[in-house]
Structures are given as structure tokens and as C-alpha cells.
BABA-821663 format. One record per residue (C-alpha): residue number from 1; residue in one letter; x, y, z. Coordinates in steps of 0.02 Angstrom, whole numbers, plus 50000, padded with zeros to 5 digits. Example, Ala and Ser with C-alpha at 12.3 -4.5 7.8 and 13.67 -1.06 7.14 Angstrom:
2
<r k="1" r="a" x="50615" y="49775" z="50390"/>
<r k="2" r="s" x="50684" y="49947" z="50357"/>
! end
This chain:
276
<r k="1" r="x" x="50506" y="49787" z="50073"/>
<r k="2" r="x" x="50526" y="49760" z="49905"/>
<r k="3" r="x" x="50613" y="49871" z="49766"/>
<r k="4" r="x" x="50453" y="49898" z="49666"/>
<r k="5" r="x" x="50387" y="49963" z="49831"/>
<r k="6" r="x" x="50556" y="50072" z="49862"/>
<r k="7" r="x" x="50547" y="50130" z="49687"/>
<r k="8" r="x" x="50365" y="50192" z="49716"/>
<r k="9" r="x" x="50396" y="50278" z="49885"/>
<r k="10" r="x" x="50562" y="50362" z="49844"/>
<r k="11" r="x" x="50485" y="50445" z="49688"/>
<r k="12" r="x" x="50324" y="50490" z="49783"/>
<r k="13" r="x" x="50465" y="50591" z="49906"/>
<r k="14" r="x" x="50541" y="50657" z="49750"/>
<r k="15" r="x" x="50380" y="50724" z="49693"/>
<r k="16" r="x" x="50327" y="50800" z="49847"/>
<r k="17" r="x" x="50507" y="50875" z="49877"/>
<r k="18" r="x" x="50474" y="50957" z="49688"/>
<r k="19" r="x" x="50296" y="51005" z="49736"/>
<r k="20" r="x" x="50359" y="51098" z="49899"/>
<r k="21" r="x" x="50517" y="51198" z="49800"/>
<r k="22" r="x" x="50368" y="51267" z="49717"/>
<r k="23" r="x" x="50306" y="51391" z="49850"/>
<r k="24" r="x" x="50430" y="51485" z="49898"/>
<r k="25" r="x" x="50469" y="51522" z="49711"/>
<r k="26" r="x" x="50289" y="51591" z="49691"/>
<r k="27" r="x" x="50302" y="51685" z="49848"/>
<r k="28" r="x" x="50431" y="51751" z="49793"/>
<r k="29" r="x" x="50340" y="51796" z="49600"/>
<r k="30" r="x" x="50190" y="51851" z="49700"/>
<r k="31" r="x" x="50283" y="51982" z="49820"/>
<r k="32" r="x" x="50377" y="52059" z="49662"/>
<r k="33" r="x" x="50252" y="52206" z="49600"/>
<r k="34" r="x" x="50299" y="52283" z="49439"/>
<r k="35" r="x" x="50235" y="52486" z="49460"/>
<r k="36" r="x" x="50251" y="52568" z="49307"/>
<r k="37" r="x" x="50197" y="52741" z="49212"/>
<r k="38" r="x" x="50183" y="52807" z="49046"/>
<r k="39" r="x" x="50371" y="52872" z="49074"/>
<r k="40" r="x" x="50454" y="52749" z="49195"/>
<r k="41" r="x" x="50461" y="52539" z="49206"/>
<r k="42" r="x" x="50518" y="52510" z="49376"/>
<r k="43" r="x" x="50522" y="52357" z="49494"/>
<r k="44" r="x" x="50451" y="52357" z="49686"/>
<r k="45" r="x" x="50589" y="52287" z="49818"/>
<r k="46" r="x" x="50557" y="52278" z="50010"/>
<r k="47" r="x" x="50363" y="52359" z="49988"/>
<r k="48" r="x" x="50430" y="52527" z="49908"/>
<r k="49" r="x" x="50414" y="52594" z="49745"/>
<r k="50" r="x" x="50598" y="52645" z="49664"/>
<r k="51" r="x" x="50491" y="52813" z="49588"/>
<r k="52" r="x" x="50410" y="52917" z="49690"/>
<r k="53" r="x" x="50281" y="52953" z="49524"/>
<r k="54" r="x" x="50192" y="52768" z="49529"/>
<r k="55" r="x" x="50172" y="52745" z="49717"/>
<r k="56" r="x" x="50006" y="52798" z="49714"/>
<r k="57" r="x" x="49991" y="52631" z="49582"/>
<r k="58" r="x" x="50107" y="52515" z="49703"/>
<r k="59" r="x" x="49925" y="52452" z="49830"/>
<r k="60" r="x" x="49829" y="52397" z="49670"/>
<r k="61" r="x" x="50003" y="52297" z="49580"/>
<r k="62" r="x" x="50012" y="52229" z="49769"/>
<r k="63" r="x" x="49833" y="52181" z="49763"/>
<r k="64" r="x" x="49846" y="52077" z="49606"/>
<r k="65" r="x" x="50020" y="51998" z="49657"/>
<r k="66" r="x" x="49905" y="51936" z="49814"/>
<r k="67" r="x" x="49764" y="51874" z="49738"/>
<r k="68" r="x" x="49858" y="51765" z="49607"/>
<r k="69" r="x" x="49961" y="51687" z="49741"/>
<r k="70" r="x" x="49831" y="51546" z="49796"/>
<r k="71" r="x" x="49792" y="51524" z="49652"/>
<r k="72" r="x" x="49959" y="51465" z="49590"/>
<r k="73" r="x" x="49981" y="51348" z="49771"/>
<r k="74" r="x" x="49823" y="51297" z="49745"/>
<r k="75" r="x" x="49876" y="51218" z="49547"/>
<r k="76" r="x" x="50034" y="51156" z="49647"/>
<r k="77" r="x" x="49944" y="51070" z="49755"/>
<r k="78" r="x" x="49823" y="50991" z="49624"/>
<r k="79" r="x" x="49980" y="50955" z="49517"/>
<r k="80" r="x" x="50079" y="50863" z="49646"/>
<r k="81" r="x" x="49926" y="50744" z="49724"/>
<r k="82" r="x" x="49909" y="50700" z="49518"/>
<r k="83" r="x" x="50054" y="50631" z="49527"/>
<r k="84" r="x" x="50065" y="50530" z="49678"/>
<r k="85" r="x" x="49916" y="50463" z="49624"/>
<r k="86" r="x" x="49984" y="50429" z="49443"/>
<r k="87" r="x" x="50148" y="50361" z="49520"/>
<r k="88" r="x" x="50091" y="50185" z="49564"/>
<r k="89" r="x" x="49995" y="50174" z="49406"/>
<r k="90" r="x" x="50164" y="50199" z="49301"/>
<r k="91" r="x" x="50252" y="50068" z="49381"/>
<r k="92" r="x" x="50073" y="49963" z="49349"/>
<r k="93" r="x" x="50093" y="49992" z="49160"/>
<r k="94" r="x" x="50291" y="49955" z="49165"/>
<r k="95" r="x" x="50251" y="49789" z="49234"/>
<r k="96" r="x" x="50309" y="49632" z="49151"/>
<r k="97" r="x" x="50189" y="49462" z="49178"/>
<r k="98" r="x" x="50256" y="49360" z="49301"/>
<r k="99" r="x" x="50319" y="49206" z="49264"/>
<r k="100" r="x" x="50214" y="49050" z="49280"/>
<r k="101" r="x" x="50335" y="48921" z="49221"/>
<r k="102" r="x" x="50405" y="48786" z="49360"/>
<r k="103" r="x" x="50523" y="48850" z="49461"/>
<r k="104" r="x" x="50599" y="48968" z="49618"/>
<r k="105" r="x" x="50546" y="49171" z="49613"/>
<r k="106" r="x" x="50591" y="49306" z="49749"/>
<r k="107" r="x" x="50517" y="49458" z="49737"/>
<r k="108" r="x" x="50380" y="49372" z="49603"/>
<r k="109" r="x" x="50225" y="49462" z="49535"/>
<r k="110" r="x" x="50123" y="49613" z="49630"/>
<r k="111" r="x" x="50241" y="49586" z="49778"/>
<r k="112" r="x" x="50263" y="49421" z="49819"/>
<r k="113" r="x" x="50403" y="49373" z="49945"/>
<r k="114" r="x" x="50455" y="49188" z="49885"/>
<r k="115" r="x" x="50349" y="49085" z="49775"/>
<r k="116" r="x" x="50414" y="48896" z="49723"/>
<r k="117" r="x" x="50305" y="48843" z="49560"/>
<r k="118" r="x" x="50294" y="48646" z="49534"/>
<r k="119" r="x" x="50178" y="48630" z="49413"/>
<r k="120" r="x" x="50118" y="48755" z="49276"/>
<r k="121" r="x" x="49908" y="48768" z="49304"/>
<r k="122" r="x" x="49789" y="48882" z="49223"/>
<r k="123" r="x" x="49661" y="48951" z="49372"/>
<r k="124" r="x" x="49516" y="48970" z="49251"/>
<r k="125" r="x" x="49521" y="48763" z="49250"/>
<r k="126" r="x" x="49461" y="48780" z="49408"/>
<r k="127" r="x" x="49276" y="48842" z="49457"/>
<r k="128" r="x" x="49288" y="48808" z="49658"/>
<r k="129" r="x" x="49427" y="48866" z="49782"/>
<r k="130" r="x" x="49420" y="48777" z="49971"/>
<r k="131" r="x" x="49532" y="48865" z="50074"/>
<r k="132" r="x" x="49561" y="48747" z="50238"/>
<r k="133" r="x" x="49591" y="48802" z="50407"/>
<r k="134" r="x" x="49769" y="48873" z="50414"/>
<r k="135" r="x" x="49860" y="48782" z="50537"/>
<r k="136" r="x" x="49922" y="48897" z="50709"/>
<r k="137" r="x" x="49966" y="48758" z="50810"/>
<r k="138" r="x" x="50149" y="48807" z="50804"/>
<r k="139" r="x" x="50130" y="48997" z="50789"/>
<r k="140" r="x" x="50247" y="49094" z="50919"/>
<r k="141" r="x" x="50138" y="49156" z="51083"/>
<r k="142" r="x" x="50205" y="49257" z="51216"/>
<r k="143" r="x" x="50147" y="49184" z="51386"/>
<r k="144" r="x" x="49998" y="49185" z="51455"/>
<r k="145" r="x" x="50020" y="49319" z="51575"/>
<r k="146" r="x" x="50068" y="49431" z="51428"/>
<r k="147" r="x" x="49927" y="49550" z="51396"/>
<r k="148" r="x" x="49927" y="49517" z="51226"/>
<r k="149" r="x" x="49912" y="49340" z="51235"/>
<r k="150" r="x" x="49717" y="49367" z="51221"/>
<r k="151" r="x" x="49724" y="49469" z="51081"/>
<r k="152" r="x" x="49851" y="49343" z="50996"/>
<r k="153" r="x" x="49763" y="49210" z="50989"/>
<r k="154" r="x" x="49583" y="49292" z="50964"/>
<r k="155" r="x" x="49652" y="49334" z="50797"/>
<r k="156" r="x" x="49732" y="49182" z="50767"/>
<r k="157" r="x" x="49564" y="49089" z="50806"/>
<r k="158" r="x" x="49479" y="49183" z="50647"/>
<r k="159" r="x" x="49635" y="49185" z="50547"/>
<r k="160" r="x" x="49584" y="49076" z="50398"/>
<r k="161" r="x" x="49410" y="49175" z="50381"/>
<r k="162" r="x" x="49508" y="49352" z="50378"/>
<r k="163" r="x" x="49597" y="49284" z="50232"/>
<r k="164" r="x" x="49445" y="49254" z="50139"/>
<r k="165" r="x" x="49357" y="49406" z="50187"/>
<r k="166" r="x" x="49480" y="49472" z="50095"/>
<r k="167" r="x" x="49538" y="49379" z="49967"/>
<r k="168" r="x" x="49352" y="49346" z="49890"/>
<r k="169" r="x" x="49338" y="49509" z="49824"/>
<r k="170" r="x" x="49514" y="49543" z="49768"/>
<r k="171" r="x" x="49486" y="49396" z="49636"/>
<r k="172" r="x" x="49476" y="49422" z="49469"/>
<r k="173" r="x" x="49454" y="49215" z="49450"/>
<r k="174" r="x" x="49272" y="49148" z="49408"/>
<r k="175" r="x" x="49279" y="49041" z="49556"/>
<r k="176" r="x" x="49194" y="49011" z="49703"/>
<r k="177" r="x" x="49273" y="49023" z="49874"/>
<r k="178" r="x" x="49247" y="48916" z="50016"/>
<r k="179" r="x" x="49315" y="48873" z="50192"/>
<r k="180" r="x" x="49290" y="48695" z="50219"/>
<r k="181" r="x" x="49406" y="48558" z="50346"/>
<r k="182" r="x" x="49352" y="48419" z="50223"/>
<r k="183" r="x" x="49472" y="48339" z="50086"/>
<r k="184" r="x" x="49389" y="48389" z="49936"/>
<r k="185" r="x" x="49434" y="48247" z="49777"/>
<r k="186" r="x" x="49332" y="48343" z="49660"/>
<r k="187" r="x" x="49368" y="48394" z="49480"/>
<r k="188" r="x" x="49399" y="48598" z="49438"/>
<r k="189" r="x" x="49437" y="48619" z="49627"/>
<r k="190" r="x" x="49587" y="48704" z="49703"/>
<r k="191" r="x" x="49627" y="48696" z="49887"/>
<r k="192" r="x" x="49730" y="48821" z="49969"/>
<r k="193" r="x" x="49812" y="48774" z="50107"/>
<r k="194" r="x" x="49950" y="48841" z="50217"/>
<r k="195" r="x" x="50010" y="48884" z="50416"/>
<r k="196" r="x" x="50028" y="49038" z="50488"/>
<r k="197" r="x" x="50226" y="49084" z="50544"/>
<r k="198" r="x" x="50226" y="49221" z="50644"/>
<r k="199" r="x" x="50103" y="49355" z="50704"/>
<r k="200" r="x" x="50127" y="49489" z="50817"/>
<r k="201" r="x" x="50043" y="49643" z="50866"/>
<r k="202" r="x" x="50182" y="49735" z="50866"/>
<r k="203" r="x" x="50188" y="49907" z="50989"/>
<r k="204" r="x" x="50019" y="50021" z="50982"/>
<r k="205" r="x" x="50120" y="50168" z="51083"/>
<r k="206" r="x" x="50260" y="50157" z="50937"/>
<r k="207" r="x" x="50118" y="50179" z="50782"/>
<r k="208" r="x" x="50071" y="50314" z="50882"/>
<r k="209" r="x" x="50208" y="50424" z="50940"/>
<r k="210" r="x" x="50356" y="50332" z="50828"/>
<r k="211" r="x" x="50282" y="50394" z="50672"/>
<r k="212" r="x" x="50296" y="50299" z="50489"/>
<r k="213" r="x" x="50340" y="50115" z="50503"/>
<r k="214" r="x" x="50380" y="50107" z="50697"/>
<r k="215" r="x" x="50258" y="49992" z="50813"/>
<r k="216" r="x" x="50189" y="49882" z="50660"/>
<r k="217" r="x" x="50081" y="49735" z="50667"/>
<r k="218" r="x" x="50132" y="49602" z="50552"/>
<r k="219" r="x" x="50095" y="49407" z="50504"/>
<r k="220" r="x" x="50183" y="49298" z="50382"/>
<r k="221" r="x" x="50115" y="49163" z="50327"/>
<r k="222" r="x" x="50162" y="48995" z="50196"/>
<r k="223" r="x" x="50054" y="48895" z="50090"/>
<r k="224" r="x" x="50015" y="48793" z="49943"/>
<r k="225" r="x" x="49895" y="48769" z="49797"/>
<r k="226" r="x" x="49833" y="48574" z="49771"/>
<r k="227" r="x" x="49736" y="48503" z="49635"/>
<r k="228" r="x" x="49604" y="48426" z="49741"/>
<r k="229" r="x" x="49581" y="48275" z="49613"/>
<r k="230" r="x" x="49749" y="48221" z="49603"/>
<r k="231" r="x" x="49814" y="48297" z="49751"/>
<r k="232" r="x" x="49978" y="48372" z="49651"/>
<r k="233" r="x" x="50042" y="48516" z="49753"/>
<r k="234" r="x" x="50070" y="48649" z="49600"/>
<r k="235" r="x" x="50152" y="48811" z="49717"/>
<r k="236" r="x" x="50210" y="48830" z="49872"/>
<r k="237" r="x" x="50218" y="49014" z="49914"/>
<r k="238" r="x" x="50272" y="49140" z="50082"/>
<r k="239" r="x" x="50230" y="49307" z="50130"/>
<r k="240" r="x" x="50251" y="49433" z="50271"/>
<r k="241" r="x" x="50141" y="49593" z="50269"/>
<r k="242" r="x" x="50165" y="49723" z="50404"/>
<r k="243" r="x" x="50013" y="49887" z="50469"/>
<r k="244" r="x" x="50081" y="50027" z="50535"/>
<r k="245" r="x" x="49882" y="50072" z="50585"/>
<r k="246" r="x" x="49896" y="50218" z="50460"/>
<r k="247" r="x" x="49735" y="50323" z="50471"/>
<r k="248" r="x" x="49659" y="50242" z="50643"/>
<r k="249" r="x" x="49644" y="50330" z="50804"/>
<r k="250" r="x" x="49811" y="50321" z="50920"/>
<r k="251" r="x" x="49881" y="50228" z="50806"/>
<r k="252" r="x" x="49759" y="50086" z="50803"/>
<r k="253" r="x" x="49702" y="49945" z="50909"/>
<r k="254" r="x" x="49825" y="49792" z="50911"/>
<r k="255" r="x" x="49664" y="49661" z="50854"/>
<r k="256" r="x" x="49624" y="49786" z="50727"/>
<r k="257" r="x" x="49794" y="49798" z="50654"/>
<r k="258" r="x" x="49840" y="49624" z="50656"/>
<r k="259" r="x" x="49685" y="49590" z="50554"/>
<r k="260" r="x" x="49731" y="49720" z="50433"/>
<r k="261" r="x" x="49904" y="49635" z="50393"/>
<r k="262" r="x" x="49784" y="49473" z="50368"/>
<r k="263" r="x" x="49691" y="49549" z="50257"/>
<r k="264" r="x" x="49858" y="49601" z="50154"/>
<r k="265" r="x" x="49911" y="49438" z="50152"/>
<r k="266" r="x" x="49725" y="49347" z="50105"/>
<r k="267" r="x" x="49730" y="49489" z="49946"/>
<r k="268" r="x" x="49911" y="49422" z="49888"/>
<r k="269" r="x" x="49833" y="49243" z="49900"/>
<r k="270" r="x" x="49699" y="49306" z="49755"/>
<r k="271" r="x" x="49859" y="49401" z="49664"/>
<r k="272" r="x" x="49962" y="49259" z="49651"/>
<r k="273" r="x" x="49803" y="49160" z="49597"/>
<r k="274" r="x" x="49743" y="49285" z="49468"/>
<r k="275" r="x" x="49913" y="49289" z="49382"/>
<r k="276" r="x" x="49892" y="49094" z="49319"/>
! end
């Protein structure tokens, strides 16, 4: 995990911790009924009037005190999803460029594990992408008698075309995106491509009773950009995205997870892409 990603997570806890001291403060405002009279100002504690001479006033003080109450949660409650919403977007806006000039980045751009830039290039030279096959010939496997063997390598069969399904429309680029084995040696084409490291389904019983984080999927992955006419290598780049199956039933199944941490990964491809 990154410490952009840290910084946004431990102030959305921050918020919701603030959000959450709010109620019992307006509880507290709501069950405290001023009852007054044209002689006495007097406070209600514990449901009883202090003066005998305004308790006939104390139900309809009560009654207001009641009906502002949700109203007040309910502005909470609209306050604090604002800003986990706006949270993200702050740390957009504070955001420097990344750099694009040769050399060795951790941590580079939206997220980006470990990028190694050889060659400065501009991505609007460039008016075709071919992304080849991603090599899994020396991805890990569990045995074959492994139940998720299967599974494994169904996904691993498809991976190259989950990257692109979702990589194409994450793109800002003018470019065309293709999956071709052929060498391309044509002018204003890119070719991306890369090998797949690790992926593993990780433990659908943990997603579902381990709660945040526990039991996720996850791939990482390596590749490179190549100017397809003069075969330069211009970045070398790796990434490992994790699912926790947040939002699917029982915590998700393992094919459908896997492909989601794919689909991660094929977006960075079009980040790291869109910031040349």
C-alpha cells in the first residue's frame, strides 16, 4: 500500500470518527428541554420539570427536542459522506505531475509500484497501442490436484484481454488499442508488453468472515513500453493490485476476484500511459 493510499484511508477514519462524536452530542442537545414561564427560566433533567408551574409545558418542549433530533443526524450524516467523497479529490488536486524524465521511481504517479523510465516519449506521438499476449509460462501454479488449479489458469488463459477490457476505457490517449502476437515495425505505434508474476486467488472464506483486507485476490504483473519502429524499450514498469471482493456475495467468487485485481492493474497500464 502506498502512503497516498494510507493518507486517504486514515483521514477517511478520522472523518468518520468526527462524524460519529456527533450523535451523542445531539442526543444529548435533543433530550435537554428548556420549560419556561412568564416568571421562571428553568432547565428539564432526568424527564422532570425543576417547577412544578411549567410541567404542564414540559410534553410540547419534549416534542420539539424530538422532532429536531433526525434532523440534525440526518445533516451529520450528509456532512460526513461529503467528505469522504471530497477526501480523495483533495489529495487529487494536491498532486504534483509525475516525473517523465529517464530514470528509477517508487511509488511514481496515481500509484505506481516501481517504474524504470529509459527514454523520455510523448504518448500523443503515438495513434495505435498493440498490447501482446502477456507471457504466464512461468507464473506460480499450485498442483494440479489443487482445486484452484482450474480457476488459476482459466484466468490466466484470458489474462492479456482482461487488461484491455480495462485499460481501453481508462485512457485518456487518442489511440487505438489492440491485442495482436505479431511484431508490429510501424510508425506512431506503441507495444506493451510484459509477464505476469504472480496470481493467486487468495482465500474466499477469509473475504468473507475475515473482514477488510483478509482472503484477497491479487496479481502482479511487469512490463514495458517499445517503440514498435525502432524497437527502443522507453519504460519498464511493475505492479501488484490486490480485491478483497468488496461488495460481492460471500465475499466473492475466486475467478471473479482475480479478474477484478486484473482489471486494477490493466487501468494503471492506461495511468502510467496517460501521464506522458
Amino acid at each position: 500500500m502506498t502512503t497516498r493510499r494510507r493518507r486517504i484511508i486514515a483521514t477517511s477514519l478520522v472523518l468518520i470518527a468526527a462524524v460519529a462524536s456527533v450523535y451523542p452530542q445531539e442526543r444529548m442537545k435533543s433530550g435537554a428541554i428548556s420549560c419556561s414561564s412568564s416568571a421562571v427560566s428553568v432547565r428539564v433533567q432526568h424527564g422532570q420539570c425543576e417547577d412544578p408551574r411549567v410541567a404542564i409545558r414540559r410534553g410540547l418542549f419534549r416534542a420539539r427536542g424530538k422532532a429536531g433530533a433526525p434532523r440534525r443526524r440526518r445533516r451529520a450524516f450528509v456532512t460526513a459522506i461529503a467528505l469522504l467523497v471530497l477526501a480523495p479529490t483533495l489529495y487529487a488536486r494536491g498532486k504534483k505531475a509525475a516525473p517523465t524524465e529517464p530514470g528509477t521511481y517508487n511509488a511514481w504517479g496515481q500509484d505506481i509500484d516501481h517504474i524504470e523510465i529509459l527514454k523520455t516519449f510523448k504518448i500523443a506521438d503515438y495513434d495505435k497501442i498493440v498490447m501482446q499476449p502477456f507471457d504466464t509460462s512461468a507464473t506460480p501454479l499450485p498442483d494440479k490436484s489443487d482445486k484452484s488449479y482450474d480457476t488459476i489458469k482459466s484466468v490466466l488463459d484470458t489474462y492479456t484481454s482482461t487488461l484491455i477490457e480495462a485499460m481501453k476505457p481508462e485512457l485518456k490517449a487518442k489511440a487505438d488499442v489492440i491485442q495482436s502476437e505479431k511484431t508490429s515495425k510501424s510508425a506512431k505505434t506503441l507495444i506493451v508488453r510484459g509477464k505476469v508474476e504472480d496470481l493467486s486467488p487468495g482465500s474466499r472464506a477469509k473475504r468473507y468472515f475475515g473482514g477488510f483486507g483478509a482472503g484477497a485476490a491479487g496479481t502482479k504483473v511487469s512490463g514495458e513500453f517499445v517503440d514498435a519502429k525502432s524497437g527502443a524499450v522507453l519504460a519498464r514498469f511493475t505492479q501488484e493490485r490486490r480485491s478483497g471482493g468488496t461488495f460481492k456475495v460471500g465475499g466473492g467468487r475466486n475467478m471473479d476476484v482475480m479478474r477484478d485485481s486484473i482489471h486494477a492493474a490493466g487501468k494503471d497500464v492506461a495511468h502510467i500511459l496517460d501521464e506522458f
